[in-house]
MMTF fields as JSON, N, C-alpha, C and O atoms, coordinates in Angstrom:
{
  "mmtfVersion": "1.0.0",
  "mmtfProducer": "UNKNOWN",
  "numBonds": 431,
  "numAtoms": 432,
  "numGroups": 108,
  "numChains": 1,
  "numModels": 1,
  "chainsPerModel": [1],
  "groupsPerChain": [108],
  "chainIdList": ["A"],
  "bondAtomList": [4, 2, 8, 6, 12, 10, 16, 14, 20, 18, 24, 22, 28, 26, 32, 30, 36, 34, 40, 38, 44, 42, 48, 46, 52, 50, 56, 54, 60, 58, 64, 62, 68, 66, 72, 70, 76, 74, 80, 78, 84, 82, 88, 86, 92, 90, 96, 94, 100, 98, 104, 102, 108, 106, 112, 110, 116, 114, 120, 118, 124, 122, 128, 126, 132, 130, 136, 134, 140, 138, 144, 142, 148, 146, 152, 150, 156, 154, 160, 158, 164, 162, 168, 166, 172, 170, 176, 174, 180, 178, 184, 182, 188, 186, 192, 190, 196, 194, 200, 198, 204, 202, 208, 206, 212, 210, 216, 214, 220, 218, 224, 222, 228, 226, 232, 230, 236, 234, 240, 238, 244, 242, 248, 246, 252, 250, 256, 254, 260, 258, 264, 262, 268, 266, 272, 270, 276, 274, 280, 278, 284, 282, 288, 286, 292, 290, 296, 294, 300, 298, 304, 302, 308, 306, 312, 310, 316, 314, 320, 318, 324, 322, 328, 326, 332, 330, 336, 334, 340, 338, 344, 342, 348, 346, 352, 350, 356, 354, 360, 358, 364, 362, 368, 366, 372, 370, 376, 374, 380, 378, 384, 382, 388, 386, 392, 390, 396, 394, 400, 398, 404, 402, 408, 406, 412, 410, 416, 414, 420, 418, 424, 422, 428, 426],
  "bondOrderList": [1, 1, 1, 1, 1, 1, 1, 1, 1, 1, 1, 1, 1, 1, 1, 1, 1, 1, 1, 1, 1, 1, 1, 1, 1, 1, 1, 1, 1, 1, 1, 1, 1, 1, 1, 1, 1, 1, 1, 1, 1, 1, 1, 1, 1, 1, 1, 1, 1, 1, 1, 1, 1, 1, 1, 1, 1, 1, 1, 1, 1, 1, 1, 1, 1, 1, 1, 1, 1, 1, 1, 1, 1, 1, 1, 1, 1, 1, 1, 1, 1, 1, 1, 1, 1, 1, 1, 1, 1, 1, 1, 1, 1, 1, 1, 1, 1, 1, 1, 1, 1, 1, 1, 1, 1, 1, 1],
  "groupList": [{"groupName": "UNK", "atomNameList": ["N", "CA", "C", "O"], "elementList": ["N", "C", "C", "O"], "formalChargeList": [0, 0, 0, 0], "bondAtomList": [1, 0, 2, 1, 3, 2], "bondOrderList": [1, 1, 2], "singleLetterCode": "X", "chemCompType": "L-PEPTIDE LINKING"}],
  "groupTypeList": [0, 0, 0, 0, 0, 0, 0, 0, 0, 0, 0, 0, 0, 0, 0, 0, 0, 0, 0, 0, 0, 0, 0, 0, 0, 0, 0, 0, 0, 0, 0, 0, 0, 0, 0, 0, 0, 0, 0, 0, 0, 0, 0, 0, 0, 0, 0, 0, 0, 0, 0, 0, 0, 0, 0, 0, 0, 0, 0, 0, 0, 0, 0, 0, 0, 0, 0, 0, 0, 0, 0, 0, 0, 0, 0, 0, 0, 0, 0, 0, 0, 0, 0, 0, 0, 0, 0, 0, 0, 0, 0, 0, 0, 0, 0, 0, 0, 0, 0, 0, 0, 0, 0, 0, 0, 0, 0, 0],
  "groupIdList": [1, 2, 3, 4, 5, 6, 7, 8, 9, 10, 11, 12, 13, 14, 15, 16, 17, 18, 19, 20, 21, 22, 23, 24, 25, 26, 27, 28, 29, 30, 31, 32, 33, 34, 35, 36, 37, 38, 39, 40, 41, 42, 43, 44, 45, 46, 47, 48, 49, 50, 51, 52, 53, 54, 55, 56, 57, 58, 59, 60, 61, 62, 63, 64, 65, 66, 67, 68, 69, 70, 71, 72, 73, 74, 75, 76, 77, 78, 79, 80, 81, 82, 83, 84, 85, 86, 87, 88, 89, 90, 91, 92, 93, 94, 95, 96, 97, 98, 99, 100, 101, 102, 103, 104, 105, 106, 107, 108],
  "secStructList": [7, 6, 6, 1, 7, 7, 7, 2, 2, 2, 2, 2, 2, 2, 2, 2, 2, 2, 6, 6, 6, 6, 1, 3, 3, 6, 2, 2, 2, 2, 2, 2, 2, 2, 2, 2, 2, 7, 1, 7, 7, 7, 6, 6, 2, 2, 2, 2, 2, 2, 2, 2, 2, 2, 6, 6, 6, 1, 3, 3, 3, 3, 3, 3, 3, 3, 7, 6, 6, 6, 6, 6, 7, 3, 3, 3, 3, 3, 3, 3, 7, 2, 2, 2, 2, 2, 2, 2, 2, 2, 2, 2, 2, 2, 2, 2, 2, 2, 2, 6, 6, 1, 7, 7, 7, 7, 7, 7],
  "xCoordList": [22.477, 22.116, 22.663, 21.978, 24.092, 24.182, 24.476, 25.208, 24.316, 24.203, 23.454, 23.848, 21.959, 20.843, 20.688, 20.988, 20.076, 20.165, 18.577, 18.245, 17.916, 16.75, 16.681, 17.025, 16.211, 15.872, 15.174, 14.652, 14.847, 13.953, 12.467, 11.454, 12.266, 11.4, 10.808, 9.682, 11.821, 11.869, 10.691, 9.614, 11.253, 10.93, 9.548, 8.85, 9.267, 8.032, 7.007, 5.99, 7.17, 6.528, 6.266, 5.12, 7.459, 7.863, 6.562, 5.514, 6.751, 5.764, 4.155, 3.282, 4.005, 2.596, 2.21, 1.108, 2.797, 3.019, 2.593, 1.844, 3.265, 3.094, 1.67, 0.973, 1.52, 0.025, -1.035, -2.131, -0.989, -1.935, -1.808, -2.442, -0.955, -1.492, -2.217, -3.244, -1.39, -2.252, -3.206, -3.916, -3.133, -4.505, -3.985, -4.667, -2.225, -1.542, -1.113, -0.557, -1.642, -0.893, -1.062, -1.8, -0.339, 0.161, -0.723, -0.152, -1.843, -3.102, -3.367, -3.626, -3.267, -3.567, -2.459, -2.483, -1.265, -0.174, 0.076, 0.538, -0.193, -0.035, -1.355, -1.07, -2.608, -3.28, -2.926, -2.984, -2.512, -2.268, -1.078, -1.333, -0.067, 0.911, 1.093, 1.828, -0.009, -0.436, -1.388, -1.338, -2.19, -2.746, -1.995, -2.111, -1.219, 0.176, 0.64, 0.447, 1.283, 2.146, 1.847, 2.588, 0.554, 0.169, 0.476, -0.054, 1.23, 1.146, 1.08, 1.1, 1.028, 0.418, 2.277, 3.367, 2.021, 3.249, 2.928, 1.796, 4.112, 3.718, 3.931, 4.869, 2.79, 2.591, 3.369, 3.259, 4.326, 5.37, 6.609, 7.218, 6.786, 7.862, 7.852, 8.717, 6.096, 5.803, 5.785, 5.793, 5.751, 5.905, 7.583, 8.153, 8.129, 9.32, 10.479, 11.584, 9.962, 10.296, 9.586, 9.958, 8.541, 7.92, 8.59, 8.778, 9.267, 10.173, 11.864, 12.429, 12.186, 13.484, 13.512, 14.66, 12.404, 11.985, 11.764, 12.139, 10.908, 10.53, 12.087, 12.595, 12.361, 14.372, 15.618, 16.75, 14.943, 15.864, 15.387, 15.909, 13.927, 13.062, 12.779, 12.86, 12.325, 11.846, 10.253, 9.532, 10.035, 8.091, 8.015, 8.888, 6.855, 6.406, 5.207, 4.611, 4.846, 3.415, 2.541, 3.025, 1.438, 0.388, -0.176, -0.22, -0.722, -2.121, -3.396, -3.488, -4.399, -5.611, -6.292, -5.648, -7.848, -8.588, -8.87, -8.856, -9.131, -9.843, -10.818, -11.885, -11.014, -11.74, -12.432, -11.898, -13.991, -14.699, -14.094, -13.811, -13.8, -14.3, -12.644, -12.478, -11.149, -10.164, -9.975, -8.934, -10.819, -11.056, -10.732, -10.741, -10.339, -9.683, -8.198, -7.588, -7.688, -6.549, -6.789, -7.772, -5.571, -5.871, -4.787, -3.748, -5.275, -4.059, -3.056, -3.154, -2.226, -0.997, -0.835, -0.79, -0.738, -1.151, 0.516, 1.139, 0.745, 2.218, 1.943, 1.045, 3.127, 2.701, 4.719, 5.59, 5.047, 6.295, 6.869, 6.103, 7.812, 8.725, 9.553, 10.395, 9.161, 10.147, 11.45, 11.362, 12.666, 13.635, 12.721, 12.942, 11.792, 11.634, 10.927, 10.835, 10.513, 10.067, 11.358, 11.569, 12.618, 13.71, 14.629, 15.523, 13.966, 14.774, 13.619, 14.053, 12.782, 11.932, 12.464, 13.105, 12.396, 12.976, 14.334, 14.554, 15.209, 16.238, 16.103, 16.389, 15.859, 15.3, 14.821, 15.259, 13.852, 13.3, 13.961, 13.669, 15.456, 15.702, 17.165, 17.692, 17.469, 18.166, 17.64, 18.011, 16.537, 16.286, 15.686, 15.876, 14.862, 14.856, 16.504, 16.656, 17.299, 18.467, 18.488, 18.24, 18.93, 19.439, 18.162, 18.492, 17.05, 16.309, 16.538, 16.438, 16.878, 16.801, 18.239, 18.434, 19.11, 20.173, 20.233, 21.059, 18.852, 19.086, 18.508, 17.469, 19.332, 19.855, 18.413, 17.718, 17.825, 16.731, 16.986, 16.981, 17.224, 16.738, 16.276, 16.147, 15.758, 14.804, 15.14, 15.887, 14.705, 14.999, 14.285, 14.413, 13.399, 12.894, 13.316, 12.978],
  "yCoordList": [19.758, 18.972, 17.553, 16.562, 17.504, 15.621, 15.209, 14.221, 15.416, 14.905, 13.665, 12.531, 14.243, 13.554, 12.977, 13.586, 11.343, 10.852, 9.926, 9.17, 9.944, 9.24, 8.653, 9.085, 7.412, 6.386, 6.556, 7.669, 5.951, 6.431, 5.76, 6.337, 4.329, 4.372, 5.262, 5.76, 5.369, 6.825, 7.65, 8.041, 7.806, 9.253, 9.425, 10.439, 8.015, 8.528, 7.895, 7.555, 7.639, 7.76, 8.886, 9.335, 9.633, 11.225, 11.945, 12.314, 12.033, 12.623, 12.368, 13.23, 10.881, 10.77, 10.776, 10.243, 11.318, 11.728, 13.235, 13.521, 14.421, 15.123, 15.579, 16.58, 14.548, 14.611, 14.456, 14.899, 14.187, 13.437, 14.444, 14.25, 15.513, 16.067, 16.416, 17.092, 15.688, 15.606, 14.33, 13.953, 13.646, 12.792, 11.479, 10.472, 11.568, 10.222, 9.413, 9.781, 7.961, 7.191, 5.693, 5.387, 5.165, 3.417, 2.979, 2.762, 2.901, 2.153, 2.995, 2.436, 4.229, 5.814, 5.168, 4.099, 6.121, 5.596, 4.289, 4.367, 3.689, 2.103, 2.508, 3.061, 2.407, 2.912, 3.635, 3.147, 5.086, 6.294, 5.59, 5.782, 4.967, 4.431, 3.689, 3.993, 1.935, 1.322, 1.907, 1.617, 2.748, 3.365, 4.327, 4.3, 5.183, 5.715, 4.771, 4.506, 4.18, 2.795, 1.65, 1.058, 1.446, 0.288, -0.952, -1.827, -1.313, -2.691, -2.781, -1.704, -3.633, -4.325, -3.954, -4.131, -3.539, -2.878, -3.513, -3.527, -4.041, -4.005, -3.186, -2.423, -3.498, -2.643, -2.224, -1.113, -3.135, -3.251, -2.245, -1.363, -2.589, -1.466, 0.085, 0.946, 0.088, 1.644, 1.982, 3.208, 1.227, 1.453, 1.713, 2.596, 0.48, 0.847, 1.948, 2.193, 2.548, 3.738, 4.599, 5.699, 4.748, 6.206, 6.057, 7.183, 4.922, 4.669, 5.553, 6.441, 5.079, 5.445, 6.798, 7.228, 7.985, 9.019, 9.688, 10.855, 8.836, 9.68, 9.804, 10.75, 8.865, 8.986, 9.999, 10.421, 10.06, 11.226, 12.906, 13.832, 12.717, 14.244, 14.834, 16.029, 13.598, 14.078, 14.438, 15.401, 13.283, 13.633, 13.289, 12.668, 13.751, 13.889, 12.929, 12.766, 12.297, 11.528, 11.817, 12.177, 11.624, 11.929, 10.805, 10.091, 10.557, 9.302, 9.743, 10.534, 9.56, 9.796, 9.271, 8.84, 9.402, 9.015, 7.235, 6.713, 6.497, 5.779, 5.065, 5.635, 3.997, 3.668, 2.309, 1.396, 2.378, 0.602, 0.091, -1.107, 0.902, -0.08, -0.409, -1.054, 0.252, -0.636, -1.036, -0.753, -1.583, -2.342, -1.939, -2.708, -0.464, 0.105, 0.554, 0.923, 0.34, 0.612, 2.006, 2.486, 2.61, 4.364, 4.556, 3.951, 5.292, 5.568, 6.443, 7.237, 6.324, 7.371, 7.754, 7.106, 9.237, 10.16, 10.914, 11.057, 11.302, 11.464, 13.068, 13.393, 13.721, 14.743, 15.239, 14.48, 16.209, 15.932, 17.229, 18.192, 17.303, 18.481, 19.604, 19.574, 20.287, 21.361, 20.476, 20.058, 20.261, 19.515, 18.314, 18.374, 17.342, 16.727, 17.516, 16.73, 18.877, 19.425, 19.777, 19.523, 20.319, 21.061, 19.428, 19.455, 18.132, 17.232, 16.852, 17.112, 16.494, 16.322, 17.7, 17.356, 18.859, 19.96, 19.636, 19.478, 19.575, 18.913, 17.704, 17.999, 16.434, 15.765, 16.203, 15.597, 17.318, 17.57, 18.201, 18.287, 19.118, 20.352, 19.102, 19.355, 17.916, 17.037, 16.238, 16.202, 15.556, 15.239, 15.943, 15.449, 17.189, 18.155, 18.52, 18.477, 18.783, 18.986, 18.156, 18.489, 16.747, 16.343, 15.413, 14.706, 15.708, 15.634, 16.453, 16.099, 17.667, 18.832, 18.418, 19.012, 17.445, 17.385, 16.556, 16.606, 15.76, 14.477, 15.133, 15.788, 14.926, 15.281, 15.409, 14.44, 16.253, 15.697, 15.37, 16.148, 14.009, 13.136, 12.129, 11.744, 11.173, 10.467, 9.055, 8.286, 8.707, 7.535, 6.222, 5.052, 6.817, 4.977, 4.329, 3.161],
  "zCoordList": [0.647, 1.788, 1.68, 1.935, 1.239, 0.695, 2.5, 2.439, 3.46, 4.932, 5.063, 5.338, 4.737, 4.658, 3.694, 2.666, 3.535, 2.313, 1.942, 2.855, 1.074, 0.675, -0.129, -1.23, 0.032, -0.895, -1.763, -1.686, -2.675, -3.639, -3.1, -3.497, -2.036, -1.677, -0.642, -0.618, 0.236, 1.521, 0.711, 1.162, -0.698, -1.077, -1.595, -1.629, -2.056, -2.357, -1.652, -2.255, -0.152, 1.311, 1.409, 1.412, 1.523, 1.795, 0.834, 1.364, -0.217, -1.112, -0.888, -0.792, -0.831, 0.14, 0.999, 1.134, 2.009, 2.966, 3.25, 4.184, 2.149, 2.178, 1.231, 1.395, 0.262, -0.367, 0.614, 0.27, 1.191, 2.453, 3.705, 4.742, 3.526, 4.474, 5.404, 5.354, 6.813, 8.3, 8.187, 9.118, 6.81, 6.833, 6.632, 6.441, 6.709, 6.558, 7.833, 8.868, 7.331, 8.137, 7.253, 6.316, 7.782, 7.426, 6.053, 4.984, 6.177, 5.605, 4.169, 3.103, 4.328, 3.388, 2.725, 2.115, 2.963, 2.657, 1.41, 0.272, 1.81, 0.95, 0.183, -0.879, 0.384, -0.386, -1.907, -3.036, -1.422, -2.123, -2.976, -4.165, -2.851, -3.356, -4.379, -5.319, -4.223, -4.967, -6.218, -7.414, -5.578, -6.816, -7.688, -8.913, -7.047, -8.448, -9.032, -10.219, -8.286, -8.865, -9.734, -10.518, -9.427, -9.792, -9.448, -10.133, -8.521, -8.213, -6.454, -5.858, -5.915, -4.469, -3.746, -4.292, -2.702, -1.609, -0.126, 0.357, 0.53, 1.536, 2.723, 2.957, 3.521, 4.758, 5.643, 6.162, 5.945, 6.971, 6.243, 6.847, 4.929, 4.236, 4.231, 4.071, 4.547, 4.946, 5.851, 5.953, 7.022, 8.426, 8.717, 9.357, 7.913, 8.54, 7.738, 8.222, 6.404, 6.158, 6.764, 6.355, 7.721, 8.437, 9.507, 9.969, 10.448, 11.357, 10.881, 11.52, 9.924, 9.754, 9.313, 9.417, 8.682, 8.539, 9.548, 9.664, 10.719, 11.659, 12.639, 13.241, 12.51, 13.651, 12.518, 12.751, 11.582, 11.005, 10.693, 10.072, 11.596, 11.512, 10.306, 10.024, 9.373, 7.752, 8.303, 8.043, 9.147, 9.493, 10.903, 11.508, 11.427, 12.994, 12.937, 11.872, 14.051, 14.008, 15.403, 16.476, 15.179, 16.294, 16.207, 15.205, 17.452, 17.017, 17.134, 18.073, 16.575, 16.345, 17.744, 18.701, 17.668, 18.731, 18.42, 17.305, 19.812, 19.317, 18.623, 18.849, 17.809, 17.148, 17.578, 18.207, 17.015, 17.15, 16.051, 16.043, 14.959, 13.982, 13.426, 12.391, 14.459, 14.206, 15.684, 16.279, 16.169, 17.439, 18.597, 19.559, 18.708, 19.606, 19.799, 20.803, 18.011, 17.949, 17.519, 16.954, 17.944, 17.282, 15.838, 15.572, 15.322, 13.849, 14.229, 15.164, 13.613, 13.69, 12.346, 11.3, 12.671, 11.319, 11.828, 12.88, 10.111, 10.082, 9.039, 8.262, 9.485, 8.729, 8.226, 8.649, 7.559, 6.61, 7.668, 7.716, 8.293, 8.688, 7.958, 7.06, 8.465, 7.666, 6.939, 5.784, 7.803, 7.042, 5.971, 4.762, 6.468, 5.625, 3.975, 3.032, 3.747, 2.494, 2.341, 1.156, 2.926, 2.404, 1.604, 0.757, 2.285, 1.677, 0.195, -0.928, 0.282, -1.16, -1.972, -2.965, -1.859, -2.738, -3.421, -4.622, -2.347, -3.23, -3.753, -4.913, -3.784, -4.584, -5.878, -6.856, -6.089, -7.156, -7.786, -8.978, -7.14, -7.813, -8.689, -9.772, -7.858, -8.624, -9.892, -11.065, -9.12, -10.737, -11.786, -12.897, -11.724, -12.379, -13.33, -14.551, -12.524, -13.019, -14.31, -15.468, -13.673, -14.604, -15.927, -16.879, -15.572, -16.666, -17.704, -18.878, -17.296, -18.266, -19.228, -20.288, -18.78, -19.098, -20.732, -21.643, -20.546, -21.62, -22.734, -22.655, -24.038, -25.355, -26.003, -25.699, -26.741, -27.463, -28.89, -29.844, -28.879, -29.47, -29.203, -28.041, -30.693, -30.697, -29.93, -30.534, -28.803, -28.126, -28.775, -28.415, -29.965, -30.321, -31.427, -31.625]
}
């Protein structure tokens, strides 16, 4: 599939994305992220990788119902497309690859 191409941040949107199944959007997202990661991400970087994901049909979004308590804004929940799992697969089946590749020995 080298057509399509992902970032390594893309990608692991993409992945929480697909962890979050049906239950992702913006806020989750950054959430779920910072806590793998460990350090503070911003918001807007996840928006605008679910933008450039969603115009290349990696993921689809819906918006939720309204809410009081985000003042009447509704969420948009994102969920991963077929192409977008056939692109995380390859991803994995690459770096899989070439993990398997490095020598065992002692790196310390």
């Amino acid at each position: 599939m080298p057509q399509y191409s992902l970032g390594e941040f893309e990608e692991l949107v993409l992945l929480m994305v697909a962890a979050q199944h049906d239950e992702a959007y913006g806020v989750s997202i950054l959430e779920g992220l910072e806590a793998e990661l460990g350090k503070g991400l911003n918001i807007s970087a996840i928006h605008v990788a679910l933008k450039r994901m969603e115009d290349k049909g990696f993921v689809k979004s819906r918006f939720g119902g309204i809410t009081e308590d985000r003042g009447g804004r509704r969420k948009k929940y994102y969920i991963v497309t077929a192409l977008g799992k056939k692109i995380l697969d390859a991803q994995y089946e690459v770096r899989n690859s070439i993990y398997k590749r490095i020598p065992k020995i002692s790196f310390g």
